[in-house]
N, C-alpha and C positions, 0 to 999 in steps of 0.2 A: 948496160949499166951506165955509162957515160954519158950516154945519148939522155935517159931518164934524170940524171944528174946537170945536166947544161938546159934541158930544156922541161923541167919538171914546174916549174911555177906555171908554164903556160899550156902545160897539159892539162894541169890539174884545175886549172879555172875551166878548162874547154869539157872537164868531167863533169863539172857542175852546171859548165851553161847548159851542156847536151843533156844531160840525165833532167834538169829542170824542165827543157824545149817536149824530150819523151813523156813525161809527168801530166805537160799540157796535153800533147797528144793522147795520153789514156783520159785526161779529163772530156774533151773534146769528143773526142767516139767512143769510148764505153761506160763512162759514165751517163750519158747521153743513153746508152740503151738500159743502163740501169733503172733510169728514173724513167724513161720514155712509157713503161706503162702505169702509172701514178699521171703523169701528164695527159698519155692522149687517153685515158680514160675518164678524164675528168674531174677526177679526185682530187688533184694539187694544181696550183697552176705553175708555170715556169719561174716564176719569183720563190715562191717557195721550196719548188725543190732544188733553187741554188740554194739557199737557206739549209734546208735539212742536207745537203750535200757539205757545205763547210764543214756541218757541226761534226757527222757520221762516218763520212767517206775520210776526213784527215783523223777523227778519233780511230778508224779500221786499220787507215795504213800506222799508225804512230803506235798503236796497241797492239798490232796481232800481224804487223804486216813483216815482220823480221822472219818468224819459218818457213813461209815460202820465199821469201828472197835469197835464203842459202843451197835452193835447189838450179836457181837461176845463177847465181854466181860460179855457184861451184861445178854444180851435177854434167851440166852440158859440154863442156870442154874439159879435158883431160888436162892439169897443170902440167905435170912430169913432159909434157909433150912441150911443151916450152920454158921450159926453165932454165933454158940455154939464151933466150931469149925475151925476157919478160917485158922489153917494150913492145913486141909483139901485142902482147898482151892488153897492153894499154892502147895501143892503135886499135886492137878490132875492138877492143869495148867502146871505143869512141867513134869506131865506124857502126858500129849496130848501133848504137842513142839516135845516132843523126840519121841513120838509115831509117829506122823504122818510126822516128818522130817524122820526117819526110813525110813518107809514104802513108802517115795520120792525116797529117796537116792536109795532104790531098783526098784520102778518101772522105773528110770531116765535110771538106768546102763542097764535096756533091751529096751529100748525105749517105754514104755510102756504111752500113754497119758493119768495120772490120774487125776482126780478131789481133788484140795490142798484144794477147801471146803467139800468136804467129807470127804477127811482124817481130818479134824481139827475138823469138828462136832461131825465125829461118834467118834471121840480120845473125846472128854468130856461127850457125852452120855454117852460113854462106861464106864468110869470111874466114875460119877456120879448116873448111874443106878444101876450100879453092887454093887462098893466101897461104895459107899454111902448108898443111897435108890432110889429109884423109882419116889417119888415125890420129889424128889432134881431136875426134870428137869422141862423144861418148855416145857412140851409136843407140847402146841400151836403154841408158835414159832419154835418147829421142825420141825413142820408140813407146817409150812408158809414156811420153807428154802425147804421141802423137794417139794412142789408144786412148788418154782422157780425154779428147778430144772428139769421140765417139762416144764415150762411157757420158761424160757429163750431160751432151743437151738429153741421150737417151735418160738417164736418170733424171734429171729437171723435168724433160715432159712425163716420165710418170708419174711422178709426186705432184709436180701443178694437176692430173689426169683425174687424179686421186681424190685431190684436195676439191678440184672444185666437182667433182661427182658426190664429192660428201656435202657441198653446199647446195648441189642440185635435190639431192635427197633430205636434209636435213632443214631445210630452208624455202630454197623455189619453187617445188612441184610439191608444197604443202595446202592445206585449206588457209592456212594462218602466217604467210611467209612473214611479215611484221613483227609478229611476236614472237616465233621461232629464230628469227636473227637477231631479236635480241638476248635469247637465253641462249644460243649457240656460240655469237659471234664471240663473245669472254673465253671461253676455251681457247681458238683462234689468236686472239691474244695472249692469253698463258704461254703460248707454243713459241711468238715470238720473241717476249720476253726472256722467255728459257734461255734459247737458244744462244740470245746475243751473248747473255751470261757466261753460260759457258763456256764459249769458246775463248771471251775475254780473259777469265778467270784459267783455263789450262793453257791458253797459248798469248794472250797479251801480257798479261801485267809482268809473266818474266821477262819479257825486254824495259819494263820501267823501271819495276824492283829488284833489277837483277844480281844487285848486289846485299841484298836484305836476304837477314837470316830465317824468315820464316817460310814454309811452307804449306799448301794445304792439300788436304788429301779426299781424294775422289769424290768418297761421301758427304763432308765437308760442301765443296764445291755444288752437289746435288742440291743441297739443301738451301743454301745461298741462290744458284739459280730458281728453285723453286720457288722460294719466297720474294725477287724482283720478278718472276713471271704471272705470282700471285697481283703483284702492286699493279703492274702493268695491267689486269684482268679488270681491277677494281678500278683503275681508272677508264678504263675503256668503257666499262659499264656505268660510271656515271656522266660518260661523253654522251654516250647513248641515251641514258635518261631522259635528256632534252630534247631529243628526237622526238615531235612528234607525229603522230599520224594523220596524213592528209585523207579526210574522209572524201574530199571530192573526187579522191583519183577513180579514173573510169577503170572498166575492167581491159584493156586495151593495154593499159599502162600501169595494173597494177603491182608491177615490180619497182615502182619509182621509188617509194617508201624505204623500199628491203638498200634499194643501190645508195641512198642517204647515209644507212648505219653501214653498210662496206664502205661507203667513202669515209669515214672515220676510222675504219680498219687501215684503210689505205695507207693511212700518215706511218701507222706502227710499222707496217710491210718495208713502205720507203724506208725508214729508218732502217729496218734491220738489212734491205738492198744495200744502201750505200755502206753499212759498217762491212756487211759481207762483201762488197766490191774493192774498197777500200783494203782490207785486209792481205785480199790475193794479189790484186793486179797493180799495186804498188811497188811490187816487185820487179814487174816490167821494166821500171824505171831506175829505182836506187840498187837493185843486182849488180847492173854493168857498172853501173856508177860506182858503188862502192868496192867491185873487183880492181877496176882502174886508180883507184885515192888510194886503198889498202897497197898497191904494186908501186906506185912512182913513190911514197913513203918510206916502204922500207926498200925499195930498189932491188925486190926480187917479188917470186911469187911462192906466199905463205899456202900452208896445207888449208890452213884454216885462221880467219880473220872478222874481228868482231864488225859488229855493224853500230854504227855512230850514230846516234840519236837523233841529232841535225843533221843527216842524211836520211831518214822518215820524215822528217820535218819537213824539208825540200822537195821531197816527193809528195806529200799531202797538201802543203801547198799550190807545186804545181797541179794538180790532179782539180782543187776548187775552180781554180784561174781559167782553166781550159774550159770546163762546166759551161763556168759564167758567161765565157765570150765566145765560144762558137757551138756550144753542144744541142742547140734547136733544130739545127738541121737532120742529124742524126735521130734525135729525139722524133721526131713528126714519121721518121719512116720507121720507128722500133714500135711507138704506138699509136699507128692507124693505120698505115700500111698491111700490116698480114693479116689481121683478122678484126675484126669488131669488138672495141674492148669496152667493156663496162668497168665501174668496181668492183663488182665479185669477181666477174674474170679476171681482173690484172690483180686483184689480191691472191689468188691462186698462183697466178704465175709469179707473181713475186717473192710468195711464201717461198714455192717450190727452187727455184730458182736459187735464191737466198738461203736456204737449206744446204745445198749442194754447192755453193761456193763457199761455206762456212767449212762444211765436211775439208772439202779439197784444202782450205788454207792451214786446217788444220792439220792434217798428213803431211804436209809440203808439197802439193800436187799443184805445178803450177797451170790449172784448167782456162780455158776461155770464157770470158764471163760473156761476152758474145754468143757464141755456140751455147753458152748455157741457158741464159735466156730465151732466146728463138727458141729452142728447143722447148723450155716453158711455157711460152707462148702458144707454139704448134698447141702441145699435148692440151691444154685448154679450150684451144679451135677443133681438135679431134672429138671432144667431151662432147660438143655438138654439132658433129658430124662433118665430116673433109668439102663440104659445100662453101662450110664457113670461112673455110680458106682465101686468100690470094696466093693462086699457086706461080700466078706470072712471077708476082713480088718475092715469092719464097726461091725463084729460080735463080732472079737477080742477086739475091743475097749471097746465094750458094757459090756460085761463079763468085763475087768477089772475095768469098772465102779461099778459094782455088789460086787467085789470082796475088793474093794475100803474101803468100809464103817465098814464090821465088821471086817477088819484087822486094820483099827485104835482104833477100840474098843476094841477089842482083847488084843495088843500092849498096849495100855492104861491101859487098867488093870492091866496087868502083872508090869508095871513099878509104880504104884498108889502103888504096895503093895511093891515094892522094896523100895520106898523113904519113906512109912510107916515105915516100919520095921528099915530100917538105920539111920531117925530122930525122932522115939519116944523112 
């Protein structure tokens, strides 16, 4: 307590530089794989999907990004286990920020596609197991994160598996793929117009509105998202409209037409990517942060402590900033690297993808948007047979998923005893 009390001004600025620097780093590598299939598919170019990134990715973490950051703050570490000590507490949350923004900043500069919830979990494992003790973690709930961590790319490669087998049937192996993507693709958008609705409407707007007395209730909610998934239809269908058909195109390339109206899809896909990236993996960042502001505050550690609004702020901010200035590199290996994308295909894995991290943010499931996508990705390279693959690239991924977890614990450690040492 005394310690937090003499030297609490200069922690709590180093919460916000660190939680800012980690923000960047989720901007830099996973948002980067977010948008990487809209980019290397051709759909958007990199100006624009900083663009649709500002708008999406800071509307997901600012609207819907506060249920998952209370499984991150709290779920993982056992309070009662330090409560004897709650600058403890504020030293590892500021050695996992810098631990696992670190270990971004380097995987970012080689393009390497890492998981920002590995590196954030295994940075307070690391430093709670080691630094601490052993029962300072909440082993159960590691084990829940470390199982979505299998469950998610599995479920994303079904639903991208899905999604674009119903495009291949509905659409590309028809007599008429032209005009069938245009009377299908509106559905397609319905779905993701839905979706965003939703989830904004049961799990955002109670962090905006959270002190307004109205409520709505399920049904409510259906109908409301039905009706912006309807708007969303009708405008996609008059994007479409002006699509025309290239009668020159040979039979060689007669899918060029069809990838023109998916690349129109694409923009809707990106958008509901970054609001669903946005939402979950903001957490990585403003959790430890705001574990550590909430502790040097009140100068203990609360069962439970609200989350500040200007703390999503921070976090959505950094998370644009990282995008803008390093997230290419990462991006070029997310989309073109594994498999051969078009816009049908990375609208599938984007749907899918996006699907499954809305699900997750919405539970509090804090998933890998990493793992989730790759695994999107696959299951659409699956759709047309494991040739389609780069299996060399898929190996290189894998490994630095491996390599992911005890370099944030690692890092973790080494920094828990530095902030030990320099504030007791």
């Amino acid at each position: 307590m005394d310690i937090l009390n003499e030297y609490g001004q200069i922690l709590l600025i180093l919460a916000i530089i660190f939680g800012v620097f980690m923000a960047w780093g989720v901007g830099a590598n996973d948002v980067a794989n977010a948008m990487g299939t809209s980019v290397g598919s051709g759909a958007i170019t990199l100006r624009q999907a900083v663009l649709i990134a500002m708008v999406f990715e800071f509307a997901g973490a600012y609207l819907a990004g506060g249920e998952v950051t209370a499984t991150i703050r709290k779920g993982i570490i056992d309070p009662l286990a330090l409560q004897g000590t709650p600058e403890y507490l504020v030293f590892g949350m500021l050695a996992a920020l810098l631990a696992a923004g670190t270990w971004l900043l380097i995987a970012s500069m080689v393009g390497w596609p890492v998981s920002t919830t590995h590196s954030i979990v295994g940075a307070i494992v690391g430093f709670a197991a080691v630094a601490i003790s052993v029962d300072a973690v909440n082993w159960g709930k590691v084990s829940t994160i470390v199982a979505s961590w299998v469950v998610s790319p599995l479920l994303a490669g079904t639903i991208s598996y899905l999604l674009f087998k119903s495009v291949q049937r509905l659409i590309l192996d028809t007599a008429t793929p032209f005009e069938n993507a245009k009377r299908y693709i509106p559905i397609y958008m319905f779905m993701v117009g839905f979706m965003i609705t939703m989830v904004t409407l049961m799990k955002g707007l109670k962090h905006v509105f959270k002190d307004a007395s109205f409520k709505l209730s399920y049904p409510e909610m259906f109908v409301i998202a039905s009706i912006v998934g309807a708007l969303v239809a009708i405008l996609g269908a008059y994007l479409m409209s002006r699509v025309r058909l290239n009668e020159s195109t040979n039979d060689d390339d007669r899918f060029a037409n069809v990838e023109k109206v998916f690349a129109i899809l694409m923009v809707f896909t990106a958008c509901a990517m970054a609001f669903a990236h946005g939402s979950n993996d903001v957490a990585n960042a403003v959790g430890p942060m705001a574990a550590a502001i909430a502790t040097i505050k009140s100068g203990a550690i609360t069962a439970k402590s609200t989350m500040p609004s200007w703390i999503l702020l921070a976090g959505g901010i950094g998370i644009v900033v990282g995008l803008a200035t390093f997230g290419y590199k990462v991006m070029a290996t997310i989309g073109k690297k594994i498999t051969e994308l078009t816009p049908s295909r990375g609208f599938a894995a984007e749907l899918g993808a996006s699907c499954t991290v809305v699900l997750a943010s919405g539970i509090g499931l804090p998933i890998s948007t990493t793992h989730t996508l790759v695994g999107a990705v696959l299951g659409v390279g699956l759709a047309r047979g494991i040739a389609a693959l780069n299996l060399r690239m898929i190996g290189n991924i894998f490994t630095s998923w491996v390599i992911t977890l005890p370099a944030g614990a690692i890092l973790s450690i080494i920094f828990f005893y530095v902030f030990k040492n320099i504030f007791s």
